[in-house]
Structure formats: structure tokens, C-alpha cells
C-alpha positions as CSV (number, residue, x, y, z in Angstrom):
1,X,87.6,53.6,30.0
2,X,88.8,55.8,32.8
3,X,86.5,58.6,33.9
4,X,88.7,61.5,32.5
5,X,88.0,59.9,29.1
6,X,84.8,59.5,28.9
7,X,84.3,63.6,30.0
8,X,86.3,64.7,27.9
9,X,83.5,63.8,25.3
10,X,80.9,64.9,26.9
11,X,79.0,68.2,27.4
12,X,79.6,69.5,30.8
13,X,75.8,68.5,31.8
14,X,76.8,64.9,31.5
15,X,79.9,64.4,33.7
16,X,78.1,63.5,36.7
17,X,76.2,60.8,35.3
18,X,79.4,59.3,33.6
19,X,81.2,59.1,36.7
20,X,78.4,57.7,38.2
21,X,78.6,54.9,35.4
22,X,82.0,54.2,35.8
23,X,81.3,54.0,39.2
24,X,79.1,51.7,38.9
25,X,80.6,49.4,36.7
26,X,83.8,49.1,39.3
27,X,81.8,47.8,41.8
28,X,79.5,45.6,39.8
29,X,83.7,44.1,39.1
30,X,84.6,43.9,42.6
31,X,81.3,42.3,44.2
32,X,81.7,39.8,40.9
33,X,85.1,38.9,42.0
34,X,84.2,38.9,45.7
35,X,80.8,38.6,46.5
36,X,80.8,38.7,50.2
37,X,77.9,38.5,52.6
38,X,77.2,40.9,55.4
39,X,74.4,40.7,57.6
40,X,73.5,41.0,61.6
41,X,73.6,37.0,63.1
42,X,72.2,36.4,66.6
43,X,75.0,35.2,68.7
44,X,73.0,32.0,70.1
45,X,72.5,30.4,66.8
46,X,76.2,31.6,66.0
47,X,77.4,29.5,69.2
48,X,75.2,26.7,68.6
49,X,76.5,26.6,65.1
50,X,79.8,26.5,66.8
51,X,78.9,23.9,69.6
52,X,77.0,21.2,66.9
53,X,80.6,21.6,65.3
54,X,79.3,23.6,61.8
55,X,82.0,26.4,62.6
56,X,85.5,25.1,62.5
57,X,88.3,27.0,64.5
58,X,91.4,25.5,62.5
59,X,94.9,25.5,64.6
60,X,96.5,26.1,61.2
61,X,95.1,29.6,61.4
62,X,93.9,30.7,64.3
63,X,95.9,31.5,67.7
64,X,94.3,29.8,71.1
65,X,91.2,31.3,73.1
66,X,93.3,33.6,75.0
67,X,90.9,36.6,76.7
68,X,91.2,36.9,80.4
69,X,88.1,37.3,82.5
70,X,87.8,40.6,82.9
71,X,88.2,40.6,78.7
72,X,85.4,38.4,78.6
73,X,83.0,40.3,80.8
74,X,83.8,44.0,79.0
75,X,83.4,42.3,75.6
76,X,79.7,40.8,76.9
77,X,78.5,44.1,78.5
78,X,79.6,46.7,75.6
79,X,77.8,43.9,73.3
80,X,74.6,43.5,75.3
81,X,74.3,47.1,74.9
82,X,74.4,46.9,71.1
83,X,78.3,47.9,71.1
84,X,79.8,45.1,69.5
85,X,81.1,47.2,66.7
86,X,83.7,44.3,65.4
87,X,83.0,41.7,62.8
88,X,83.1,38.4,62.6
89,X,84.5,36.9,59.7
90,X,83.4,33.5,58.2
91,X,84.3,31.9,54.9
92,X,81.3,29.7,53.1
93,X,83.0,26.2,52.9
94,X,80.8,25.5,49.8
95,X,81.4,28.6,48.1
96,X,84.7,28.6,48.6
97,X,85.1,25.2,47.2
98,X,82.8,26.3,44.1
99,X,85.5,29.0,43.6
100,X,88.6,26.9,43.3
101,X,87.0,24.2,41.4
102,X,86.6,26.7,38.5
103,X,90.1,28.3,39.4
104,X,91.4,24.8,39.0
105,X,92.8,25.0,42.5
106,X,93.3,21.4,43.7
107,X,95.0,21.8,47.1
108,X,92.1,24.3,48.0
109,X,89.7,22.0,46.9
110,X,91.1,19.4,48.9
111,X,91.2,21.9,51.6
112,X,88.0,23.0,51.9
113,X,86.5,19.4,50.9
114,X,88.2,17.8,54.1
115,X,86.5,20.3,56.4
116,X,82.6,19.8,54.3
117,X,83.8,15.8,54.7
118,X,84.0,16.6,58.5
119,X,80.5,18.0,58.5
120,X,81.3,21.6,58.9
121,X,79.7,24.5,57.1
122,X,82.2,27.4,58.0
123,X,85.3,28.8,58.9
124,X,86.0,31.2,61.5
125,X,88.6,33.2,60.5
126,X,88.3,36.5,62.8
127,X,86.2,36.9,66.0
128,X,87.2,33.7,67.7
129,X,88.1,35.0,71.0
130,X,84.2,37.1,71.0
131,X,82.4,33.6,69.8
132,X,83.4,31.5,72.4
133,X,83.7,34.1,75.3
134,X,79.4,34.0,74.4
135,X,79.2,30.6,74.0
136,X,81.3,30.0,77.4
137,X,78.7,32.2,78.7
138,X,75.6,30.2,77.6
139,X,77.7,27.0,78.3
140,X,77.5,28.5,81.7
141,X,81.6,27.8,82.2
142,X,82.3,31.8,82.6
143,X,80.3,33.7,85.2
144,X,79.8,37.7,84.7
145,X,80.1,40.8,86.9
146,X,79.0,44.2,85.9
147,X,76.4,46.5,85.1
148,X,73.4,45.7,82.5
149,X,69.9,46.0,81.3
150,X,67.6,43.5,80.5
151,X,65.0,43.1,77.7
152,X,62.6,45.6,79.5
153,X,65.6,48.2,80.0
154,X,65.7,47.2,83.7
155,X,69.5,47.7,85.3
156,X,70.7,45.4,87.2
157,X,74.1,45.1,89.2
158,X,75.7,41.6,88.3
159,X,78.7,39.8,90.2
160,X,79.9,36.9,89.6
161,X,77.0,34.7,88.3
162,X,76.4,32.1,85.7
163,X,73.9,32.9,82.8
164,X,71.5,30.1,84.6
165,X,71.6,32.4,87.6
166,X,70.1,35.8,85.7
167,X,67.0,36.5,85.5
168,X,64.9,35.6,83.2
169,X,64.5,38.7,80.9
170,X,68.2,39.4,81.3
171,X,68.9,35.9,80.3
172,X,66.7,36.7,77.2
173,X,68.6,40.2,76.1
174,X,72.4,38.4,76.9
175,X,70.7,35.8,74.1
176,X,69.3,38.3,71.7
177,X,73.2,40.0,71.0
178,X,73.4,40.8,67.2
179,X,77.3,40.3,65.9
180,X,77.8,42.0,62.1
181,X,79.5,39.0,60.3
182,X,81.3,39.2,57.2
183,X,80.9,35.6,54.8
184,X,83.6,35.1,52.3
185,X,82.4,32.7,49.3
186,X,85.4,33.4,47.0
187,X,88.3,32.7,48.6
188,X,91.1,30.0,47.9
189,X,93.2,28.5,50.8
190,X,96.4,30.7,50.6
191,X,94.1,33.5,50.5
192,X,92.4,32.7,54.0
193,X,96.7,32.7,55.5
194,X,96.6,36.6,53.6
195,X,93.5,37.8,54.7
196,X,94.1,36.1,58.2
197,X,97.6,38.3,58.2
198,X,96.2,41.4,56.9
199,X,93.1,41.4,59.7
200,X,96.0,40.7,62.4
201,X,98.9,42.8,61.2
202,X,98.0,45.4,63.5
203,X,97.1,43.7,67.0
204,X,99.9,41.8,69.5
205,X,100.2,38.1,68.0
206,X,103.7,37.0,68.5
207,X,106.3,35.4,66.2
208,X,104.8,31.7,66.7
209,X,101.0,33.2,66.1
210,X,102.2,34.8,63.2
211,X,104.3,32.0,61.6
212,X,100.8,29.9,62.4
213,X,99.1,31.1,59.8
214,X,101.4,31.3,57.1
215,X,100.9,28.2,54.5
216,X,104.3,25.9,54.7
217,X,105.2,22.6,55.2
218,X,107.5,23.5,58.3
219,X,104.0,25.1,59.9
220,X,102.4,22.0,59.4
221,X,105.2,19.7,61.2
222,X,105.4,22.0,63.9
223,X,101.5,21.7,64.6
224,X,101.7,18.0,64.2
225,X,104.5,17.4,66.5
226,X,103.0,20.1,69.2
227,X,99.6,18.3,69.1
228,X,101.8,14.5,69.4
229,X,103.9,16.0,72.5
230,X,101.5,17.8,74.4
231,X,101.2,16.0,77.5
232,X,105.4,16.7,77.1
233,X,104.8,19.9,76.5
234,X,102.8,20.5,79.6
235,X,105.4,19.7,81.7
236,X,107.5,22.3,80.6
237,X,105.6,25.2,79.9
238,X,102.8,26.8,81.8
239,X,99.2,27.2,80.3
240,X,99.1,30.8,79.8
241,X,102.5,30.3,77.5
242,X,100.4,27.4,75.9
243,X,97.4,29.5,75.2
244,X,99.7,32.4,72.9
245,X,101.3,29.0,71.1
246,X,104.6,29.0,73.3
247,X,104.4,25.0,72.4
248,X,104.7,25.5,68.5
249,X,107.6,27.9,69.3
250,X,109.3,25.9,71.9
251,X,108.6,22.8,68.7
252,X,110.0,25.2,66.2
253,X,113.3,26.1,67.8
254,X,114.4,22.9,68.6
255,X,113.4,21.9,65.0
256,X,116.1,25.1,64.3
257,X,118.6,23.5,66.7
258,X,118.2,19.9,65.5
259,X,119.2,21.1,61.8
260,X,121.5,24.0,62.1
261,X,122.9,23.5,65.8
262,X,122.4,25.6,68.7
């Protein structure tokens, strides 16, 4: 019953609280129908979940680790000083499968099963590019430069070293970064290619990220043959054009050529 209803029968005393239980009830609907999880996750056990292989990066959705090193080393000094303001976004393998077994959604099943089979827990679907810029860092592949504070609110002035090379109360604030991440439970497999579009339909991904994500046999070809050829594929293009997927694209059009001519 919409609001406007249920005030109409109602002395004028009383139309607060009924709004207040329609209110309510909405969003005891919505959380029913997607009960997501959101909570503050250090970013060490976030990269070691992603290092022991428990957080899968699937090709079929995501676009490669593209952030240049100046990227990486803004992203790690706004988020030491508690300015990571963007969320990650993981879907609960389990969960999800849970979801589509009562849907009666095989091929998500399926889905999601083959990733649990493979020993993982999540997937990351948005914050790919911050996840492993940290766990480069810790990895110690990535050195910094810049200005920071430590765990006792010291500065210091950083260039160009490894996490190894920090002191040791810096070392300890770079590994005590909180990232808000959001965890999907109810989700089916054609809904991870929406939300994937819908969180990306307003930054720079080009045609072949795009056409990535969407769920279609040709996508799925075009992976497999990119991953086959790759060694190919090198020869051709440079790594920076292989890092935005200028292989899938340079697979795609000469699919396009091969079946409707050039």
C-alpha cells in the first residue's frame, strides 16, 4: 500500500509514523532481495587473500592491471592517509551459488561452482587496479616516492624505495590501510557482466574492455584464442596495447574479416 493511502486514513498525528512503516518495509524488501555486506577490510589480509589465490580476477570480466607508476604511488599515499574513498567490490562465491540454486539457474551454478572447485572464495569485480597496486607494494615489485606519516604521525620524505626499505613503523601504517568493500551474496552470473557495466559505464574502458565483460559465446572465443596466440600476439603489438586488451580486439576483428571480409 503506497504511502498516500495509508494517510489518507489516518489522523494527521499519524502520518509520520506510517511513512516511517512503509519505509521500513521497502527496505526490509530490498536487503531481502540483496543482502549485501559492507564492512572496512585491512588491505594485507585482502592481498594475501589475493596472493593464496581465494580472490579470483576473471579475464572474462575484468580489463588488465593497467595503472602507471605515478597512479600507483598517488593511490598508496591518499590511502595511507585514510583517503581511499572507493570500494571494492567482491561477490561471495558461496552465496552466490546458494542464490541460483534456488533460482534454478544452472549455467550460474556451474559458474560459480568451477571457481569454489578451483579453491577460490571470491570474485573481484571492482577495485582490481587498487588491490594489486598494494599487494605489488608488499610483494616489494613497485617502489614508492612521496610524502607520508607513519604509525606515530612521523613525516617522512620517500623516493623511490621498496616497502622492505621503510621503516619499520611506516612499514606498519602502509600495512594497516582499511579499503570499504562491498560483498555481493545474491547475484547470478549475467548479473556480475551488468553490474560490472553499470560500475564502468562512466570511466575510459575502450570497445574491447567493454565487449569483455558482456556474456556471449563470441567473448568467450576471442579470450580463448587471445590466451592460445599470445606469444603471436607479442610480436605484433606492444605491452602497453596488451594491458587495455588490444590482443582481444586485434582477435576480434580478424574474426570480423575472416566471416564477413575485409
Amino acid at each position: 500500500m503506497k504511502v498516500k493511502q495509508i494517510t489518507n486514513k489516518i489522523n494527521k498525528r499519524g502520518i509520520k509514523r506510517a511513512r516511517a512503516a512503509v519505509a521500513k518495509k521497502t527496505v526490509r524488501r530490498i536487503t531481502k532481495e540483496a543482502p549485501n555486506k559492507i564492512y572496512k577490510a585491512n588491505s594485507v589480509e585482502l592481498t594475501e587473500l589475493l596472493k593464496n589465490g581465494k580472490i579470483a580476477i576473471p579475464h572474462a570480466l575484468q580489463r588488465r592491471y593497467c595503472w602507471e607508476h605515478s597512479r600507483r604511488t598517488q593511490f598508496i599515499e591518499s590511502a595511507s592517509a585514510g583517503m581511499a574513498l572507493d570500494s571494492l567490490m567482491l561477490v561471495d562465491l558461496r552465496s552466490a551459488k546458494e542464490f541460483c540454486e534456488e533460482l534454478g539457474d544452472e549455467i550460474a551454478v556451474t559458474y560459480f561452482t568451477s571457481f569454489l572447485d578451483d579453491g577460490y572464495e571470491f570474485i573481484l569485480l571492482d577495485g582490481q587496479n587498487r588491490l594489486v597496486t598494494l599487494q605489488r607494494l608488499y610483494d616489494g615489485v613497485d617502489t614508492i616516492s612521496g610524502t607520508f606519516k607513519d604509525a606515530d604521525g612521523a613525516e617522512h620524505v620517500i623516493v623511490n624505495k621498496k616497502f622492505a626499505d621503510l621503516t619499520e613503523r611506516l612499514q606498519d601504517k602502509l600495512a594497516d590501510i582499511d579499503l570499504l568493500t562491498i560483498e555481493l551474496g545474491n547475484i547470478t552470473r549475467s548479473g556480475i557482466s551488468i553490474q560490472f557495466q553499470r560500475l564502468n559505464s562512466g570511466l575510459s574502458l575502450n570497445g574491447a574492455e567493454i565487449r569483455n565483460c558482456i556474456l556471449t559465446p563470441m567473448a568467450e572465443v576471442v579470450r580463448e584464442l587471445s590466451t592460445t596466440y599470445r606469444s603471436e600476439i607479442e610480436w605484433c603489438l606492444t605491452d602497453k596495447s596488451i594491458q587495455r586488451m588490444g590482443d582481444d580486439d586485434l582477435i576480434a576483428k580478424s574474426l570480423m574479416v575472416l566471416m564477413y571480409g575485409p
